[in-house]
C-alpha beads as a LAMMPS data file, in Angstrom:
LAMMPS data file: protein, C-alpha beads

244 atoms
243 bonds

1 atom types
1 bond types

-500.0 500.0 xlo xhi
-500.0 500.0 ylo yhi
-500.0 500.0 zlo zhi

Masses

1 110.0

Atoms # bond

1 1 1 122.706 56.654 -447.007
2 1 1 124.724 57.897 -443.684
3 1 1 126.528 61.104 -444.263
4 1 1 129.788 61.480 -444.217
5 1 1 131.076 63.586 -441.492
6 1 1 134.802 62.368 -441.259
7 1 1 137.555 63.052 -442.449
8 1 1 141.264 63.305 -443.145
9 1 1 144.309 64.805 -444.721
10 1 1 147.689 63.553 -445.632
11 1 1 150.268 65.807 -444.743
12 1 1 153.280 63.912 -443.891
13 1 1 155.234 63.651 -446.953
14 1 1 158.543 65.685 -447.791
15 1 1 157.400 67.666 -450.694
16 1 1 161.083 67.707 -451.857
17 1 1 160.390 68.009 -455.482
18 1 1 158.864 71.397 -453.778
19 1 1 162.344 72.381 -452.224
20 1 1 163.632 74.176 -454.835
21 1 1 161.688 77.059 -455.124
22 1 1 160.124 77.245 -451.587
23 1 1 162.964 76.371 -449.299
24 1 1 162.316 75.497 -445.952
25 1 1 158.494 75.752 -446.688
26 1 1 155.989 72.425 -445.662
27 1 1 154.865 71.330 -448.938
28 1 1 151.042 71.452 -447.179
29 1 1 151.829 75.611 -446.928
30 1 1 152.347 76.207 -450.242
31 1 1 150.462 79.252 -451.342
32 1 1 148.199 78.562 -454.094
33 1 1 146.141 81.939 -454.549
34 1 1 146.840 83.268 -451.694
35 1 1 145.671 80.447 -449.545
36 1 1 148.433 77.207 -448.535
37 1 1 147.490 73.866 -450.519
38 1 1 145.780 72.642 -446.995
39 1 1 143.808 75.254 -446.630
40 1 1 142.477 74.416 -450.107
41 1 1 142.036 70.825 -449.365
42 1 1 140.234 71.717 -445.522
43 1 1 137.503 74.036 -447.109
44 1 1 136.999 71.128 -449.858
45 1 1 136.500 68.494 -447.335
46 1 1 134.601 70.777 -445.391
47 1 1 132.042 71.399 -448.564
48 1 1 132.018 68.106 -448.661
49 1 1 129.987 67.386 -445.471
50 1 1 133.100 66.716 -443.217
51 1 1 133.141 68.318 -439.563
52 1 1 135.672 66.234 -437.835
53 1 1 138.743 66.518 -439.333
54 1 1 142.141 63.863 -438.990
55 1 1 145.352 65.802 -440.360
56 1 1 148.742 63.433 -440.432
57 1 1 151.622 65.710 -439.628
58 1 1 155.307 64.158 -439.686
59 1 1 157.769 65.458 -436.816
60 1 1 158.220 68.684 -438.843
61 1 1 154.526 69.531 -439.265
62 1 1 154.349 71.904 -436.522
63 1 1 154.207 74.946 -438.599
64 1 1 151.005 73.277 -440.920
65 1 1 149.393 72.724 -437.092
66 1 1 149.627 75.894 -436.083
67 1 1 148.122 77.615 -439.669
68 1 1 144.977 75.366 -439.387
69 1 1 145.157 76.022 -435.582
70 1 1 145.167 80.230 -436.366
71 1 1 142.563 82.746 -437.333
72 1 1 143.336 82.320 -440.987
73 1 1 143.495 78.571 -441.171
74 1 1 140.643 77.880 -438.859
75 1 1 137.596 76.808 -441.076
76 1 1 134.068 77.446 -439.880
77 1 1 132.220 74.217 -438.747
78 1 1 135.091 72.110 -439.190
79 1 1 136.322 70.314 -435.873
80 1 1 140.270 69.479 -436.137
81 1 1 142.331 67.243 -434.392
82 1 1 145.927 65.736 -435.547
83 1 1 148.150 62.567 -435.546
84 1 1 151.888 62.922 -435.873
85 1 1 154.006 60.370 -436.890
86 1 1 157.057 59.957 -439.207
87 1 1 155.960 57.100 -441.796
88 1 1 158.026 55.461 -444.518
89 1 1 155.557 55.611 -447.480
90 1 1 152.721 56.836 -448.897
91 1 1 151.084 53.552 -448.225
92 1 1 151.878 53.698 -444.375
93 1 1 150.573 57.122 -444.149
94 1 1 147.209 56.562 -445.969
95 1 1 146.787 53.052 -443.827
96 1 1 147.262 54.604 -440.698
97 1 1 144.991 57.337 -440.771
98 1 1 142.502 55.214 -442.563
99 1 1 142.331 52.890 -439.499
100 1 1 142.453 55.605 -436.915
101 1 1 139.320 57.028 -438.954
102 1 1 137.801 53.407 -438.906
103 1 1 137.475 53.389 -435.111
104 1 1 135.516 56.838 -435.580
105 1 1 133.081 55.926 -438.375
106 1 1 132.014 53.591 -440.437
107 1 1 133.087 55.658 -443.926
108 1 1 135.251 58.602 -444.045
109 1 1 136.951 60.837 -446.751
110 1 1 140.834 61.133 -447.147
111 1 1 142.667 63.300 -449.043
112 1 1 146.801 64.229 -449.738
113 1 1 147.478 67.518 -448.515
114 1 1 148.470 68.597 -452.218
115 1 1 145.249 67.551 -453.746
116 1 1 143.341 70.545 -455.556
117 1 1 139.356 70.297 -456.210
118 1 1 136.899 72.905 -456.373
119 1 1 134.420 72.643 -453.282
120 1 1 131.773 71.688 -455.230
121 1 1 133.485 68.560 -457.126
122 1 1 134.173 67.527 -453.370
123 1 1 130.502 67.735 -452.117
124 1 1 129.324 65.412 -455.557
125 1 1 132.265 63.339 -454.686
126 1 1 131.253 62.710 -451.151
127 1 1 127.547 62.363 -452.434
128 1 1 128.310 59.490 -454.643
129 1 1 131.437 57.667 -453.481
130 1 1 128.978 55.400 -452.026
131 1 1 126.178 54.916 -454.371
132 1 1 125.206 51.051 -454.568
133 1 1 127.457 49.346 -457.044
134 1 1 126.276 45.440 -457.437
135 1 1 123.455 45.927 -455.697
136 1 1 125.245 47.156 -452.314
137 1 1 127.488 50.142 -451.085
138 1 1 131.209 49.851 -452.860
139 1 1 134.293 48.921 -450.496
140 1 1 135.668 52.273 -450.945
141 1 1 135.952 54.743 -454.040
142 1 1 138.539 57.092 -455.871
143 1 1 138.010 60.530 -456.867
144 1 1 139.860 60.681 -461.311
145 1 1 140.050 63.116 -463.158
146 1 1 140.847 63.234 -467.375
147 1 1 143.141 66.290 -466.301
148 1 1 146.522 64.053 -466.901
149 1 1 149.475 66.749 -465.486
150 1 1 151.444 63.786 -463.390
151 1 1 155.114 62.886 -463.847
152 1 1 153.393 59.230 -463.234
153 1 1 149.808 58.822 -463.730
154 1 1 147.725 55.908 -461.854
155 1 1 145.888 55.183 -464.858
156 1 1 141.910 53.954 -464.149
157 1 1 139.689 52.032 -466.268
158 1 1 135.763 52.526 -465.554
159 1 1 132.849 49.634 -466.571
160 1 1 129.493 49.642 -465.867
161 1 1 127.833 52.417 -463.349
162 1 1 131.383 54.001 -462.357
163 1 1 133.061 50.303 -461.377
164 1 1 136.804 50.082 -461.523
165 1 1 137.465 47.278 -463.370
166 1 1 141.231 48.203 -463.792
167 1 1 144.082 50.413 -462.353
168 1 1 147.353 50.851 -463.601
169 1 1 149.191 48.779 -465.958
170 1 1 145.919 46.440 -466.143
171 1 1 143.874 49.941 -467.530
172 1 1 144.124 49.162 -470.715
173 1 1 141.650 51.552 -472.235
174 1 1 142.755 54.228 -469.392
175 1 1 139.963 56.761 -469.207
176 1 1 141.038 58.875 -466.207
177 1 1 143.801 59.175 -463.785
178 1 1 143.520 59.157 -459.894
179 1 1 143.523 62.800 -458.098
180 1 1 144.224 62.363 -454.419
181 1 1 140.987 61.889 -453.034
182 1 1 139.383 58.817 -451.430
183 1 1 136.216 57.519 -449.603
184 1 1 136.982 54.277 -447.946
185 1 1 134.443 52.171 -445.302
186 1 1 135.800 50.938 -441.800
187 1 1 135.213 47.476 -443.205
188 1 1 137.583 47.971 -445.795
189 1 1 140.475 49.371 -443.455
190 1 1 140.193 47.128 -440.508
191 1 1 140.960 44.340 -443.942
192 1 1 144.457 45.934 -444.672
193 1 1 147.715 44.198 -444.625
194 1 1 150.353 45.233 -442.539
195 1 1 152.358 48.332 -443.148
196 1 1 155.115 46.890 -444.842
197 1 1 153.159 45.133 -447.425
198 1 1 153.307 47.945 -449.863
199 1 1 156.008 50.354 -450.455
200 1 1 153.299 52.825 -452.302
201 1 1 149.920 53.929 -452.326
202 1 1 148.875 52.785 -455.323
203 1 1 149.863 49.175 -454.829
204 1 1 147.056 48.582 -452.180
205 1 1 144.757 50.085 -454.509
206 1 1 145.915 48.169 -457.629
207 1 1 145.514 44.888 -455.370
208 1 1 141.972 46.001 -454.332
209 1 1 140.760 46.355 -457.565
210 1 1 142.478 43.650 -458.669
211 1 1 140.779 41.352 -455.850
212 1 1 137.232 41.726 -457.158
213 1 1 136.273 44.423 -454.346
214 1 1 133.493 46.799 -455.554
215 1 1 135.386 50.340 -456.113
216 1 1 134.009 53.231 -456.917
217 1 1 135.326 56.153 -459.812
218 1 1 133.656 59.154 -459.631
219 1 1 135.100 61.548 -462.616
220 1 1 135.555 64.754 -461.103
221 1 1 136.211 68.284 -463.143
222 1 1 140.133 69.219 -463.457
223 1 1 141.761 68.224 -459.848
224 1 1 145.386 69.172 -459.830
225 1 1 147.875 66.949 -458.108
226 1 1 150.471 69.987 -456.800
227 1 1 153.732 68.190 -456.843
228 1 1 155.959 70.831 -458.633
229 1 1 156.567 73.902 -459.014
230 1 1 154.841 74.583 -461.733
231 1 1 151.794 72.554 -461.308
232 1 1 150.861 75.975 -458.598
233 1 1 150.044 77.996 -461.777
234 1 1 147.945 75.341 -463.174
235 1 1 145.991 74.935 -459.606
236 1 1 144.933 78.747 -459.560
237 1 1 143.940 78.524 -463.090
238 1 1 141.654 75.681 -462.512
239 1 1 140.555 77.701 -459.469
240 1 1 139.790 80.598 -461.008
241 1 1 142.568 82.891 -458.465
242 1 1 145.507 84.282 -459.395
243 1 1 148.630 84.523 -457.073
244 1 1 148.408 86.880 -454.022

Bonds

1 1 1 2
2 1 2 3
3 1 3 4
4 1 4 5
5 1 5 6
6 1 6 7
7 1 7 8
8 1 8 9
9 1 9 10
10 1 10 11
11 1 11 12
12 1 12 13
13 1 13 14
14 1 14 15
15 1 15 16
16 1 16 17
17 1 17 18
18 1 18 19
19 1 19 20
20 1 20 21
21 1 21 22
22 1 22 23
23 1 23 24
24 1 24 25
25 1 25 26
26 1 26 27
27 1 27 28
28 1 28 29
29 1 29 30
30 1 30 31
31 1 31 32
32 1 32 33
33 1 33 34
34 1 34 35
35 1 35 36
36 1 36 37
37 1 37 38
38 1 38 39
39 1 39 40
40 1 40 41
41 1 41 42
42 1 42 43
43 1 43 44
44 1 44 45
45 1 45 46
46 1 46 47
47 1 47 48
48 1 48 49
49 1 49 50
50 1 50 51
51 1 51 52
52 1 52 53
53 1 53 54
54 1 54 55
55 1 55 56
56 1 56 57
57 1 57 58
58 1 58 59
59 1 59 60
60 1 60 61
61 1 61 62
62 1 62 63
63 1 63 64
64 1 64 65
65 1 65 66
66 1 66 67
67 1 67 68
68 1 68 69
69 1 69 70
70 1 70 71
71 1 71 72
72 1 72 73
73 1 73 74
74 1 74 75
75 1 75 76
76 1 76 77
77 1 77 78
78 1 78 79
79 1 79 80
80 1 80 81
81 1 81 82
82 1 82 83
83 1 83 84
84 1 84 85
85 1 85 86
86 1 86 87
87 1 87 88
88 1 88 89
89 1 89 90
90 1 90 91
91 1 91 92
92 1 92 93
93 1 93 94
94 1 94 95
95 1 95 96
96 1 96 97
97 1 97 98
98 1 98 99
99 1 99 100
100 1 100 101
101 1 101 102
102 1 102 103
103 1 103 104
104 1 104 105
105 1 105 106
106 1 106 107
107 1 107 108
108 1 108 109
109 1 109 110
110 1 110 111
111 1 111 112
112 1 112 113
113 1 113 114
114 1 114 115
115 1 115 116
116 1 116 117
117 1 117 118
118 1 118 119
119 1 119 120
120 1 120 121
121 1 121 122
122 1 122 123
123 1 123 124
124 1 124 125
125 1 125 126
126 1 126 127
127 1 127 128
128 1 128 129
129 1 129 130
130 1 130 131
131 1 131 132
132 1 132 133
133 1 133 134
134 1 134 135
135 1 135 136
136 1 136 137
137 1 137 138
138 1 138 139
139 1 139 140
140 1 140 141
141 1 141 142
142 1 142 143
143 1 143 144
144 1 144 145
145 1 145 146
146 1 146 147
147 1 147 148
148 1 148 149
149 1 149 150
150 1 150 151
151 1 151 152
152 1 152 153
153 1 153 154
154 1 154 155
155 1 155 156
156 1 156 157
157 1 157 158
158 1 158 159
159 1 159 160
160 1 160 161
161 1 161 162
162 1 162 163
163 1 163 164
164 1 164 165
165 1 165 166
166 1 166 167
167 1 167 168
168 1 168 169
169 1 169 170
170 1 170 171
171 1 171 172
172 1 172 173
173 1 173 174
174 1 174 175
175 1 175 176
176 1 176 177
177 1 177 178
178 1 178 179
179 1 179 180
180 1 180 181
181 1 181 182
182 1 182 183
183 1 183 184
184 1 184 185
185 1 185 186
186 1 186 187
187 1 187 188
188 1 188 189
189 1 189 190
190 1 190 191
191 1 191 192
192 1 192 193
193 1 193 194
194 1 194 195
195 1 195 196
196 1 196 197
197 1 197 198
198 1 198 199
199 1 199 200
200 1 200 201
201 1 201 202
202 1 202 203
203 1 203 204
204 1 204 205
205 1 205 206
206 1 206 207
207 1 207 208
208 1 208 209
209 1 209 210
210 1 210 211
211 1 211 212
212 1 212 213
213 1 213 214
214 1 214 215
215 1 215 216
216 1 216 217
217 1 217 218
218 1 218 219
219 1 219 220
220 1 220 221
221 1 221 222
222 1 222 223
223 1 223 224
224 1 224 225
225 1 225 226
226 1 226 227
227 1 227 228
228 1 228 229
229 1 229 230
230 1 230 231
231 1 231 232
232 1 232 233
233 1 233 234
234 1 234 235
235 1 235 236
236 1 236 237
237 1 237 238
238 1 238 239
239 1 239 240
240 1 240 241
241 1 241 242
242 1 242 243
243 1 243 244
């Protein structure tokens, strides 16, 4: 099985449900322990095998450039380059760095900048997102978790060797909930439909389960989904830090 070495982050949402508390603050710089959410989600990808790293940045990233960019954001081993662009949805954002990654590798990793694992949930991610399902490498696979903390879960329902049979309203015996991460082949992403197809995320993947494509769940330990406030707290328990 090829490595994965590729990767990339999401970081070109508003955060707005953020704004309240950390005014004037990128969502992706949101101290959780000490450290901003993408410097979290950089030394996860970076456990997980990745050493060329895509970040997304809207017009108003240039503050999360320069942290990854400086002495305390830089992470050993890890190569980073960026893409800025102002995007209307989630679903924009996560096709177009998905098919800038697909002219780079065959498979890569994504993940949204507010998107807690430990480092080692990532590296067992990575190592199985692509385990033969059917008898031949899945189309792409999605990191769950039974951790349910989300105003509005994407509900996933597992058969046979980790196959998602179901997502979302379809999950009818809903085992897990998506986290935030993703592994997704070049195959896969050159197959999209066009950017206004969707107006979120988790339409495309409802449709690709839904289409009979071989997906992937890999249950990971309790991933966080930092969209609030108060989901910061829960992200440094599950980390095992405290706030610095």
């Amino acid at each position: 099985m090829t490595s994965l070495r590729h990767g990339g982050i999401i970081a070109a949402g508003e955060g707005s449900r953020m704004a309240s508390r950390y005014p004037g603050m990128p969502k992706p710089l949101v101290r959780v322990g000490g450290k901003p959410l993408i410097g979290w989600v950089a030394l996860a990808l970076r456990a997980a095998g990745i050493r060329r790293l895509l970040v997304l940045l809207n017009s108003r990233g240039g503050a999360v450039r320069d942290y990854l960019r400086s002495s305390a954001g830089r992470v050993p081993g890890l190569e980073v380059s960026f893409l800025r662009r102002d995007t209307d949805s989630s679903w924009e954002s996560f096709r177009l760095l998905s098919r800038t990654l697909a002219r780079r590798s065959s498979r890569f990793l994504l993940s949204a900048a507010d998107t807690v694992v430990s480092p080692a949930d990532a590296a067992r991610f990575a190592k199985e997102a692509f385990r033969p399902l059917r008898g031949a490498p899945p189309a792409a696979a999605l990191g769950l978790t039974r951790f349910v903390d989300d105003e509005k879960p994407l509900w996933a329902q597992l058969g046979p060797g980790g196959l998602v049979t179901a997502l979302g309203p379809g999950a009818r015996r809903g085992e897990a909930v998506t986290c935030g991460l993703y592994a997704l082949s070049a195959k896969t992403a050159a197959r999209m439909p066009p950017e206004r197809a969707y107006g979120r995320l988790r339409d495309f993947w409802t449709s690709l389960v839904r289409s009979g494509e071989a997906v992937r769940g890999v249950l990971l330990a309790d991933a966080v989904d930092v969209d609030r406030p108060e989901d910061v707290a829960v992200a440094e328990r599950k980390l095992g830090c405290s706030a610095a």
